[in-house]
C-alpha positions in Angstrom: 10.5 -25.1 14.1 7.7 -26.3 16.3 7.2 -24.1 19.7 4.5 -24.0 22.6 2.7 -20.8 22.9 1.1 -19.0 25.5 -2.3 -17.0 24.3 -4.6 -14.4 26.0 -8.0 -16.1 26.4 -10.1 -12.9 27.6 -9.9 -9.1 26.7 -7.9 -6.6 29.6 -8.4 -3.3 29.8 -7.6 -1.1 27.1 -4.0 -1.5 25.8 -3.6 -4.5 27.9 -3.9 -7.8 25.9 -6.6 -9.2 24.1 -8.6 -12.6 23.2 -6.2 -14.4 20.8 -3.2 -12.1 22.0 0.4 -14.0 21.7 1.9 -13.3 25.3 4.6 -15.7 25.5 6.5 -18.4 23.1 8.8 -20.9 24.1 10.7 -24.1 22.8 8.6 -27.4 22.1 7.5 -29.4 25.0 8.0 -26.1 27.3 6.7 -27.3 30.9 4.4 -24.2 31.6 3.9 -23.8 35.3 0.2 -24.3 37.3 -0.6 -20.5 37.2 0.4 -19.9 33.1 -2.0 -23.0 32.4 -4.8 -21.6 34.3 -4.4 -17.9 32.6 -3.4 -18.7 28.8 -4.4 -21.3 26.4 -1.3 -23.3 24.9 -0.9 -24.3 21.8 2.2 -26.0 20.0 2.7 -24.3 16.5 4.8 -25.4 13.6 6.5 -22.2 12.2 8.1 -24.1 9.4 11.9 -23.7 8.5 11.8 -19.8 7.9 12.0 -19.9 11.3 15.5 -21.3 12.5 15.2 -20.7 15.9 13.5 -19.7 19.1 15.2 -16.3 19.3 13.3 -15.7 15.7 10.3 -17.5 16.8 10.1 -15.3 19.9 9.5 -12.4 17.9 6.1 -12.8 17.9 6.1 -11.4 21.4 6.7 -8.2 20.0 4.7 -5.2 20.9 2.5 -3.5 17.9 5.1 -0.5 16.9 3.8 2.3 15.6 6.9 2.3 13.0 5.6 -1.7 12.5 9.3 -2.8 13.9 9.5 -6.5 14.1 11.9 -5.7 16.8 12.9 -3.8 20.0 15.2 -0.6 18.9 18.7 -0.2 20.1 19.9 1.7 23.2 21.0 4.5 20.7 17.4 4.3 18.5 14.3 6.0 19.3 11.8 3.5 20.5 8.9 4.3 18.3 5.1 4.6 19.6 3.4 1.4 21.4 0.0 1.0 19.6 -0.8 -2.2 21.1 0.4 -4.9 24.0 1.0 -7.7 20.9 1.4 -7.5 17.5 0.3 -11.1 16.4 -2.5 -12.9 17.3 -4.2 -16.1 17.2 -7.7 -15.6 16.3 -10.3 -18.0 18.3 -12.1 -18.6 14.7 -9.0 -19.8 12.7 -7.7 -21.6 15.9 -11.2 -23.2 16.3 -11.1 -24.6 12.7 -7.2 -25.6 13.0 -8.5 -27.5 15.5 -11.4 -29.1 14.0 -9.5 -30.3 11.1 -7.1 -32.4 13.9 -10.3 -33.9 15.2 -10.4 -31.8 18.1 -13.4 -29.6 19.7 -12.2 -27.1 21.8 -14.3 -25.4 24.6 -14.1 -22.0 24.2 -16.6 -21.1 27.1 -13.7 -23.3 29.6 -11.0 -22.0 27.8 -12.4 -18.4 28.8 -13.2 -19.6 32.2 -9.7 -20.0 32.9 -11.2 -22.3 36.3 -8.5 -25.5 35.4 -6.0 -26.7 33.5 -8.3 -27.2 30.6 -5.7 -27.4 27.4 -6.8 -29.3 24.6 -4.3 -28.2 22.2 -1.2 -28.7 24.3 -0.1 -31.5 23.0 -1.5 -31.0 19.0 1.1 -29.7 16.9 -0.9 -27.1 14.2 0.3 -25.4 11.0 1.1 -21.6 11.5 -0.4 -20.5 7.9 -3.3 -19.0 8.2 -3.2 -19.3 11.9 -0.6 -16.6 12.9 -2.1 -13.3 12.3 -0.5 -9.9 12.7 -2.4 -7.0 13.7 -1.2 -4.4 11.3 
């Protein structure tokens, strides 16, 4: 299954998100609106077939658990512990090098600057492996 993604581009404040952070993932050729461009770096990701669909793929919105749930308990389960905003990541270094192997140089000092729509990977479809990282 191939999705658009949504990442952080700079650090927030303590448990808020950080560089790399997956914030929000969505079907393939998602229109994002003007604000979620100039805020988050998108990226289209092939998942591969272990992941049938986008309630599966949206998973990786999760929050880091403290239990390391994949995801959110029931109304009659305790909700464990909150250790972190996101529980996968995209790491700037393996996305960087994804990219590179496409042909593509990416800005990162633009991508940080979050000024414009700058989004060179929009339209690039990369691999997950090695790409998709959780944090545990």
């Amino acid at each position: 299954m191939i999705v658009s993604i949504a990442l952080a581009v700079v650090d927030k404040d303590g448990v808020r998100s950080k560089e790399g952070d997956i914030i929000c993932v969505r079907p393939q050729g998602w229109k994002w609106g003007t604000e979620e461009v100039k805020r988050y770096l998108i990226i289209e990701v092939n998942l591969g077939a272990a992941v049938p669909d986008i309630n599966e793929a949206r998973k990786l919105e999760i929050p880091l658990f403290s239990n390391g749930a994949l995801e959110w308990p029931s109304a009659d389960e305790t909700q464990p512990e909150i250790l972190g905003k996101r529980r996968f990541k995209v790491p700037f270094t393996q996305l960087n090098t994804a990219a590179l192997a496409k042909g593509i140089t990416v800005d990162f000092e633009r991508v940080r600057d979050q000024s414009d729509e700058y989004q060179p990977l929009e339209k690039t479809t990369l691999s997950s492996t090695g790409l998709v990282v959780s944090k545990i």
